[in-house]
MIDOSE-1310 file (N, C-alpha, C; in nm, 2 decimals, decimal comma, always signed):
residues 195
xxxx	+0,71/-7,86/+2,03/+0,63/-7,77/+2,11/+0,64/-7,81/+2,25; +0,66/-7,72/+2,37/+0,72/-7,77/+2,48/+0,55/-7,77/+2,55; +0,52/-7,80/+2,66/+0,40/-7,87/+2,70/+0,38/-7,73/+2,77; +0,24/-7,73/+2,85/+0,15/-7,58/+2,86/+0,23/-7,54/+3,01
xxxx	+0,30/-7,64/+3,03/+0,35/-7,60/+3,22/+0,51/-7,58/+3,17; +0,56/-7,60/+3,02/+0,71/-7,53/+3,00/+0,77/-7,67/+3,04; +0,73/-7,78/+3,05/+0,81/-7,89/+3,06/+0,82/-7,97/+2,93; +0,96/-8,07/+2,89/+0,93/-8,13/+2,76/+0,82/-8,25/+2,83
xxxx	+0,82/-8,35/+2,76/+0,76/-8,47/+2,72/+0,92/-8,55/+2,68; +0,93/-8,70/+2,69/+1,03/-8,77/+2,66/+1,03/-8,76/+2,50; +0,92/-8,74/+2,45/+0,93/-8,74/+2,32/+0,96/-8,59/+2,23; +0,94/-8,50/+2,29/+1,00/-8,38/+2,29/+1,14/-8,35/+2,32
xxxx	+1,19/-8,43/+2,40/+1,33/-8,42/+2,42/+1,40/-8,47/+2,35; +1,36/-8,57/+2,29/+1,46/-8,67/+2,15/+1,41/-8,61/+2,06; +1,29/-8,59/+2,01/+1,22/-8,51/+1,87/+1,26/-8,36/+1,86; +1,22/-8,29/+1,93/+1,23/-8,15/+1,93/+1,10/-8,14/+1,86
xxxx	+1,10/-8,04/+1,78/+0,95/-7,97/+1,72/+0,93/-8,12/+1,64; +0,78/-8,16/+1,59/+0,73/-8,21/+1,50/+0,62/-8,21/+1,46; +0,64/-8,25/+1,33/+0,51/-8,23/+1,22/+0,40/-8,30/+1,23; +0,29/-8,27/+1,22/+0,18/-8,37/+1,17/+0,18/-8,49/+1,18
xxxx	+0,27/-8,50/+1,04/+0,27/-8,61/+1,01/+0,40/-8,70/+1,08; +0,46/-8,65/+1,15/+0,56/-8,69/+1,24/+0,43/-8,79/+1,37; +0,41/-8,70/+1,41/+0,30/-8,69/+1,55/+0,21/-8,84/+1,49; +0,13/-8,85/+1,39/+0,06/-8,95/+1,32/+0,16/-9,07/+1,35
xxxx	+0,28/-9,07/+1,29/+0,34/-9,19/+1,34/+0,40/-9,21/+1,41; +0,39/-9,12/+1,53/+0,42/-9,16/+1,66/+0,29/-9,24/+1,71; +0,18/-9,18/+1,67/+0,04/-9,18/+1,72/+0,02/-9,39/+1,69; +0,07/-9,39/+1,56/+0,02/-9,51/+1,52/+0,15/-9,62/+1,52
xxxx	+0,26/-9,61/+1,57/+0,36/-9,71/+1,64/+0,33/-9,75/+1,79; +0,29/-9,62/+1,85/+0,25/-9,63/+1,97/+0,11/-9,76/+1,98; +0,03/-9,73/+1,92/-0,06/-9,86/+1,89/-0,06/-9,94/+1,80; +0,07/-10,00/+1,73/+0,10/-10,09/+1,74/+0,20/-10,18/+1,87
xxxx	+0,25/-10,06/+1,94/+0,31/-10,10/+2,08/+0,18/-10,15/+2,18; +0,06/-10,07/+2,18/-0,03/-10,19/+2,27/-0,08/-10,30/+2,21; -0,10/-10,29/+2,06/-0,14/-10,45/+2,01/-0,03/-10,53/+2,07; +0,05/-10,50/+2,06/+0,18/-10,60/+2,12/+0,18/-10,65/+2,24
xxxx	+0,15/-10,58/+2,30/+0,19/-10,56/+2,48/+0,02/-10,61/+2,53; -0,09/-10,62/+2,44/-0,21/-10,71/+2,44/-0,18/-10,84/+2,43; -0,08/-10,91/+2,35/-0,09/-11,02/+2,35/+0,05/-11,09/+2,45; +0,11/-10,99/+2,51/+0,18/-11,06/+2,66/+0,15/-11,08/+2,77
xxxx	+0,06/-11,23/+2,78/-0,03/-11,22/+2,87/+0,00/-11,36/+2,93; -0,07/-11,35/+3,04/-0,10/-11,47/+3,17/-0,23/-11,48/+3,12; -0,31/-11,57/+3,12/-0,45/-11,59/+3,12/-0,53/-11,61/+3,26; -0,67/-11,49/+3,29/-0,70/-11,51/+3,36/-0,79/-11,51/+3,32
xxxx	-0,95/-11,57/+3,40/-1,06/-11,54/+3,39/-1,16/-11,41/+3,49; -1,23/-11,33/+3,42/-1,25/-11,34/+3,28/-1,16/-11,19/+3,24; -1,04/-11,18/+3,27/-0,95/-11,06/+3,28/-0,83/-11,13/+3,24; -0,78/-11,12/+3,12/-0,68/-11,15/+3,17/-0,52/-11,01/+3,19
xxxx	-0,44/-11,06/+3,25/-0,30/-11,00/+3,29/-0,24/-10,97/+3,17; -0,18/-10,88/+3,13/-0,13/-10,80/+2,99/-0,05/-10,75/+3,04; +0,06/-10,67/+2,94/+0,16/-10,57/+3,01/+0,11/-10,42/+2,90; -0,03/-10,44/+2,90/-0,08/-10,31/+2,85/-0,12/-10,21/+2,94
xxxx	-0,13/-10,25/+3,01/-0,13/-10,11/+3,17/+0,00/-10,08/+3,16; +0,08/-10,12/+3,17/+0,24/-10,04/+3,15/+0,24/-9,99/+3,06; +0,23/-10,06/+2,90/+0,23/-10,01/+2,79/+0,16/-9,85/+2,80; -0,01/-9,89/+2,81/-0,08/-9,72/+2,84/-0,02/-9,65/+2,93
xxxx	+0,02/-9,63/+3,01/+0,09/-9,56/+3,15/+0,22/-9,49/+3,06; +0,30/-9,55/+3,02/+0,43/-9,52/+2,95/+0,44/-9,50/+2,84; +0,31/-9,49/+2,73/+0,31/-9,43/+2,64/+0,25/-9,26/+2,65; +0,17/-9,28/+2,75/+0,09/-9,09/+2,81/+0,20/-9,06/+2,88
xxxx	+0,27/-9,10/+2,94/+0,38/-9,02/+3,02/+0,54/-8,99/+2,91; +0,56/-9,07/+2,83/+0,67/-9,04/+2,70/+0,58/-8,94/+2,60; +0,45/-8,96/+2,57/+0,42/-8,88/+2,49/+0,32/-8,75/+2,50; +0,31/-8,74/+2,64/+0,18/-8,61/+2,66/+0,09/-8,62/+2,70
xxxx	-0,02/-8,60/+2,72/-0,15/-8,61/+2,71/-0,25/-8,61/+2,60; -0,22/-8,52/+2,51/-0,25/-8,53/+2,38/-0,23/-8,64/+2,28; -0,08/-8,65/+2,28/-0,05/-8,78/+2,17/-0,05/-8,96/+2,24; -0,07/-8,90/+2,41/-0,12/-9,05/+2,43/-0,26/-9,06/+2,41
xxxx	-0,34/-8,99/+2,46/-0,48/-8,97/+2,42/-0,49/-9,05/+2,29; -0,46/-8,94/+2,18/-0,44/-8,99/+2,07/-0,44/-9,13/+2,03; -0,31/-9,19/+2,09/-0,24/-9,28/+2,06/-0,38/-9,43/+2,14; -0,43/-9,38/+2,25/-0,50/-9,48/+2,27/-0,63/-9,47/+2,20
xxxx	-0,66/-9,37/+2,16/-0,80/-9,36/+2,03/-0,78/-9,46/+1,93; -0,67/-9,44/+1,88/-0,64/-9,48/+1,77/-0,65/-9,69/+1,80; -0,62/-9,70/+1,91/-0,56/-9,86/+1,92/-0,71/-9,89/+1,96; -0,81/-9,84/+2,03/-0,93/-9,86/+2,06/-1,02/-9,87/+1,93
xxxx	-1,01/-9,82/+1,78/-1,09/-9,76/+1,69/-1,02/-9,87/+1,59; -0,88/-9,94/+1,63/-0,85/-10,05/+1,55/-0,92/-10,18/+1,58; -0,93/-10,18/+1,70/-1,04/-10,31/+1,78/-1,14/-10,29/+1,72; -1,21/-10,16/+1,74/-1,34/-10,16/+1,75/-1,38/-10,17/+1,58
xxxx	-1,29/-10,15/+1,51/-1,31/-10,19/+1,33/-1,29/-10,33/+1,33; -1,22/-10,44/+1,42/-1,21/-10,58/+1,39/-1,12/-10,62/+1,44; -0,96/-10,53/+1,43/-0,89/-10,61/+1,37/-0,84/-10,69/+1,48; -0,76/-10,76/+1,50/-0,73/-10,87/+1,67/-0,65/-10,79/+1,72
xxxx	-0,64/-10,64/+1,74/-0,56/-10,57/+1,84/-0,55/-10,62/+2,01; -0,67/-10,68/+2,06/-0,73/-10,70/+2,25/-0,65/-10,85/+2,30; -0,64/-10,82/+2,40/-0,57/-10,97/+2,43/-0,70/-11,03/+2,39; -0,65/-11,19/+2,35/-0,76/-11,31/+2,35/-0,85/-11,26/+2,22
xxxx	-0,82/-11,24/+2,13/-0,84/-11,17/+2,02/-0,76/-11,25/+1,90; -0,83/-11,29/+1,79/-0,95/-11,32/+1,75/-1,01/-11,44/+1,82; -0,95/-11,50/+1,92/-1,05/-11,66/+2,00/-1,14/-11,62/+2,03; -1,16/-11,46/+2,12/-1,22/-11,47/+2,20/-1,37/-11,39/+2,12
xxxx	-1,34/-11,34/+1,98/-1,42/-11,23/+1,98/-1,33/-11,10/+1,90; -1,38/-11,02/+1,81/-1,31/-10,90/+1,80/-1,45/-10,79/+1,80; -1,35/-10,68/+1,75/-1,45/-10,56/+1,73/-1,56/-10,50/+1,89; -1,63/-10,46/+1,82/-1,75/-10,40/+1,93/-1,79/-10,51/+2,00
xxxx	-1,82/-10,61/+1,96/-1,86/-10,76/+2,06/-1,77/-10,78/+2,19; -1,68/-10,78/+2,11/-1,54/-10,78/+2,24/-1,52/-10,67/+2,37; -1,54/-10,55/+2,32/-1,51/-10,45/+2,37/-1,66/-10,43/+2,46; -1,76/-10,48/+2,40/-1,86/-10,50/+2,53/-1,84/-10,59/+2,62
xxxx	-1,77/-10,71/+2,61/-1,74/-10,76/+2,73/-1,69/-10,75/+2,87; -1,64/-10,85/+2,91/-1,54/-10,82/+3,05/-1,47/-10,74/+3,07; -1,39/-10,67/+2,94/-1,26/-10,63/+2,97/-1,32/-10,46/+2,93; -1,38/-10,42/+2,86/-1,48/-10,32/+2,80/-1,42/-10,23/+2,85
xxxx	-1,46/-10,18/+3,04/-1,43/-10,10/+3,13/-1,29/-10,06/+3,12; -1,20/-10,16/+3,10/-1,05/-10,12/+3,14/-1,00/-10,06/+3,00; -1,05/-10,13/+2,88/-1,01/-10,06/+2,79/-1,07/-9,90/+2,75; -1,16/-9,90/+2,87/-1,21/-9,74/+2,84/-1,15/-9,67/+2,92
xxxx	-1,08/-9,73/+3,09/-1,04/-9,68/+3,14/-0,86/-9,64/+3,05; -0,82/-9,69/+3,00/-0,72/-9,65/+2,90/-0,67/-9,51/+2,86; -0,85/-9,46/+2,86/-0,78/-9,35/+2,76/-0,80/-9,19/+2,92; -0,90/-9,19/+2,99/-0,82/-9,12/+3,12/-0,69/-9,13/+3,17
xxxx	-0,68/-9,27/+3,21/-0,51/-9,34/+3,24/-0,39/-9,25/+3,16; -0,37/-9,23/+3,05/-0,30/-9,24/+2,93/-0,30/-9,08/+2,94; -0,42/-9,03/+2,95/-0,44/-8,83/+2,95/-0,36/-8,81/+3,05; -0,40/-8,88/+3,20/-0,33/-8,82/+3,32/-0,21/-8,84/+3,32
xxxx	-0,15/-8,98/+3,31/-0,03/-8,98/+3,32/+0,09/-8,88/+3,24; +0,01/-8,86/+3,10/+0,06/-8,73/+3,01/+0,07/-8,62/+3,07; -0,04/-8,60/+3,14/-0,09/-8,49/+3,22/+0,04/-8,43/+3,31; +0,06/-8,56/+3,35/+0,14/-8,54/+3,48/+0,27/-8,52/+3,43
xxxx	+0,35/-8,61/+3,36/+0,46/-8,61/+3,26/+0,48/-8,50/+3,22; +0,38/-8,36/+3,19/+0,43/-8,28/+3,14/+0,44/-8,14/+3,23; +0,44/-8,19/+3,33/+0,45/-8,15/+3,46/+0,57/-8,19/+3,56; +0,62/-8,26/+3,44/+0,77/-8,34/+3,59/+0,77/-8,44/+3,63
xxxx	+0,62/-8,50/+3,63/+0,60/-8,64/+3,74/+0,70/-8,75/+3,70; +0,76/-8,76/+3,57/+0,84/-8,84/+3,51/+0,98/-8,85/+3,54; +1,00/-8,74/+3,63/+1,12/-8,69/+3,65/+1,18/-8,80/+3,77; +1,12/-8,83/+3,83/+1,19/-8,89/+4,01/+1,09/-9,01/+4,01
xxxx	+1,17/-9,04/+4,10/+1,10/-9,25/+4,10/+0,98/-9,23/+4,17; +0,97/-9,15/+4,30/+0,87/-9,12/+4,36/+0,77/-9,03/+4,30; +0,79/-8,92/+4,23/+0,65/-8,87/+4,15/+0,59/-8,99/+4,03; +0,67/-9,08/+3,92/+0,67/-9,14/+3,89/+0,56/-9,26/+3,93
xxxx	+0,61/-9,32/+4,03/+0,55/-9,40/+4,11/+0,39/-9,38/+4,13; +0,39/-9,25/+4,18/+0,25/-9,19/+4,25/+0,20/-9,16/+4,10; +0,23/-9,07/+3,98/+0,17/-9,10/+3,85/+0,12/-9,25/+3,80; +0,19/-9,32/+3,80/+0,14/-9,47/+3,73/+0,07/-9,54/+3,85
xxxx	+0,04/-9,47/+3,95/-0,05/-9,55/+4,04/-0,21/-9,47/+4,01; -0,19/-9,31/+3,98/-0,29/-9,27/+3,96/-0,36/-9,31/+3,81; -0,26/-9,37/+3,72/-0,33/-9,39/+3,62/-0,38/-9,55/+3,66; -0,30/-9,63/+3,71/-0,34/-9,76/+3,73/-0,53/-9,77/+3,80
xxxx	-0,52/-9,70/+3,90/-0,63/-9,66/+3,97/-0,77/-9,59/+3,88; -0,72/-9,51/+3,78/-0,81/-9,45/+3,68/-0,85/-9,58/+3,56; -0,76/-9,70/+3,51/-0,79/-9,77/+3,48/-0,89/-9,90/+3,58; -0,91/-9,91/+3,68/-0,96/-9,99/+3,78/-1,08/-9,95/+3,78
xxxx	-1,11/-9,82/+3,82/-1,25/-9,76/+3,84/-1,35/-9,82/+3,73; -1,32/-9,77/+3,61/-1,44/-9,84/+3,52/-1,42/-9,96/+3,44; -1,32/-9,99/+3,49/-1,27/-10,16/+3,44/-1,40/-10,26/+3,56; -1,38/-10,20/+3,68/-1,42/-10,32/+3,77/-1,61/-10,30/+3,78
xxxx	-1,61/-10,13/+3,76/-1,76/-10,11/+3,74/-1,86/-10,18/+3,62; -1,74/-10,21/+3,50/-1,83/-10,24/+3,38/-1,84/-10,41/+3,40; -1,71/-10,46/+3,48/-1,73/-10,59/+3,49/-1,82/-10,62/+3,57; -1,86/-10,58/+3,68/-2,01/-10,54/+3,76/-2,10/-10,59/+3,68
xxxx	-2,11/-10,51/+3,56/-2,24/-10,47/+3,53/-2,23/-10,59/+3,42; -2,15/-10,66/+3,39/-2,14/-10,73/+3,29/-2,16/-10,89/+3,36; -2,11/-10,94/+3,45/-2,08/-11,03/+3,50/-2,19/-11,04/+3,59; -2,22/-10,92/+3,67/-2,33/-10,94/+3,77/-2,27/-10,91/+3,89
xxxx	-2,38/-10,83/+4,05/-2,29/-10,79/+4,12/-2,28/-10,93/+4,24; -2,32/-11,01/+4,18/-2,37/-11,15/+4,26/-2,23/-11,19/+4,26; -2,16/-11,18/+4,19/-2,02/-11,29/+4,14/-1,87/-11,22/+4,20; -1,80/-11,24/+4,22/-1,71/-11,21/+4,26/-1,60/-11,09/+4,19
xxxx	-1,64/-11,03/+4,15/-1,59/-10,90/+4,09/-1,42/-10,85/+4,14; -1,41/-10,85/+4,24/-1,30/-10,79/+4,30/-1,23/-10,95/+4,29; -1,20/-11,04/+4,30/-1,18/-11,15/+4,28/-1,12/-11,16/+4,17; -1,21/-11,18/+4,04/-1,18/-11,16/+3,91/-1,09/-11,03/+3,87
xxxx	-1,13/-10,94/+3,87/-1,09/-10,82/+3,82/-0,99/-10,70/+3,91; -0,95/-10,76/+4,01/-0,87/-10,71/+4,08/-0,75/-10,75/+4,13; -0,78/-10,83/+4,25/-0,65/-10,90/+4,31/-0,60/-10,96/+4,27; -0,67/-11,01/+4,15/-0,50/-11,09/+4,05/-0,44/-11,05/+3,99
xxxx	-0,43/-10,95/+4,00/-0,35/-10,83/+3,94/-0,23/-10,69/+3,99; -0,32/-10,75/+4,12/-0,25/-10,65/+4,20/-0,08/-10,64/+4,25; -0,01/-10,79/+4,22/+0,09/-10,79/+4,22/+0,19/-10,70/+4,11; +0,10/-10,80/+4,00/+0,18/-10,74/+3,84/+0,15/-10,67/+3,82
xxxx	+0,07/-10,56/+3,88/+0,04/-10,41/+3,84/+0,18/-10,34/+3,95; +0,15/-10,44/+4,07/+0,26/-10,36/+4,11/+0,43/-10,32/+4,05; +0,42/-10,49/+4,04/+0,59/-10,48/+3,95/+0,55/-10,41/+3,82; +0,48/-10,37/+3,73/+0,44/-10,28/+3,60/+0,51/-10,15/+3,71
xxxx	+0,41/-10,10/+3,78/+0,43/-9,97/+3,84/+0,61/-9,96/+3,90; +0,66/-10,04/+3,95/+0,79/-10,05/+3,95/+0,86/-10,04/+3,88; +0,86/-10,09/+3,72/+0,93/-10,10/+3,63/+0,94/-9,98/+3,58; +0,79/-9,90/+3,59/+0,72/-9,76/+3,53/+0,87/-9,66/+3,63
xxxx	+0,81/-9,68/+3,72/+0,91/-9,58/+3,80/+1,04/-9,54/+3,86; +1,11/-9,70/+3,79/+1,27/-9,65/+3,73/+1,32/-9,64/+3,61; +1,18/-9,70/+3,55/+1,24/-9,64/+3,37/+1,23/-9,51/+3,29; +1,14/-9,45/+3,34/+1,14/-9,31/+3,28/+1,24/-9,22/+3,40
xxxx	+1,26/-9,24/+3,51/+1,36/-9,12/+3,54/+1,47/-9,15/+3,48; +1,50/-9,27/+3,48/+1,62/-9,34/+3,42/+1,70/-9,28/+3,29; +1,51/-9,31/+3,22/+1,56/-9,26/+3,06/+1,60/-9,05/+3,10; +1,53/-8,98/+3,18/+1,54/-8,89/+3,17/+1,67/-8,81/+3,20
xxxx	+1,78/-8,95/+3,30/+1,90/-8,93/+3,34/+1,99/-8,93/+3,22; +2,00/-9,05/+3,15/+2,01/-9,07/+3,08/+2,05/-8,92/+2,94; +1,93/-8,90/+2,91/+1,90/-8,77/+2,83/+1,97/-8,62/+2,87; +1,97/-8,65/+3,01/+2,05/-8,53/+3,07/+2,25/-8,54/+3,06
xxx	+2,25/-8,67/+3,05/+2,38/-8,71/+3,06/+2,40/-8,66/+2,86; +2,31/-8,70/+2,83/+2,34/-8,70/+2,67/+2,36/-8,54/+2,60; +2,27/-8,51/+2,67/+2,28/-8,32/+2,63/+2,39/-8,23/+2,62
């Protein structure tokens, strides 16, 4: 099914139509791709560096808005049942315990991040390094907002918030957003050459 603005999705363009039950296991590879991309990390305190902001970003923009949505419900609802899906999982904690902590905010910021960039994706944004770019910045930014607000409120506004939860990140969000923004026109070159 082609997206509401008449553009594919990357996963439309390799799939063509699919089923249900097609969609389900896209839905549930996909989150096994952020448990993965949870445990490739730098350790920081009390944040740590993952390549799950890329992962989120580039799974809503290959799969829609819908099936990333989806796709990050589903990896959120695996945590939140136990299982060690979150970076620093099980050391640190699993389930609901976890997810109220430090990191809480960003993993909620996840699932806006993941809609928009789908959002956008099905709109073209995927198409050029520069719409691209400006997409995974908007999602990056949508994950920031209630990532840094919940660590606020968790940590305290006394402590160094932006410190923790921001600037050390800010590099390798950038290089994420770089990687974001020659790999999907790339693939979509790619697909055009293949056609």
């Amino acid at each position: 099914m082609a997206s509401q603005a008449g553009i594919s999705t990357l996963l439309q363009r390799f799939a063509g139509e699919t089923s249900l039950l097609q969609k389900a296991a896209v839905v549930f590879a996909g989150s096994l791709l952020l448990w993965a991309s949870a445990k490739v990390q730098l350790p920081f305190y009390p944040v740590p560096l993952t390549m799950q902001t890329f992962a989120v970003l580039a799974i809503g923009a290959a799969l829609g808005w819908r099936l990333g949505l989806a796709t990050v419900l589903l990896y959120l609802a695996e945590g939140a049942a136990g299982l060690p899906v979150f970076a620093g999982t099980p050391e640190k904690g699993i389930g609901l315990a976890y997810m109220m902590g430090p990191t809480g905010g960003y993993l909620l910021g996840y699932l806006p991040a993941a809609a928009l960039c789908g959002w956008l994706a099905e709109r073209g944004w995927d198409r050029s390094v520069a719409l691209t770019a400006l997409a995974m910045l908007a999602g990056t930014v949508t994950i920031y907002l209630p990532g840094l607000l919940w660590l606020g409120a968790v940590v305290g506004w006394d402590k160094p918030v932006l410190a923790w939860g921001l600037t050390p990140f800010l590099l390798g969000d950038l290089l994420k957003l770089s990687l974001a923004s020659a790999a999907l026109p790339l693939v979509w070159r790619l697909v055009g050459r293949n056609s």
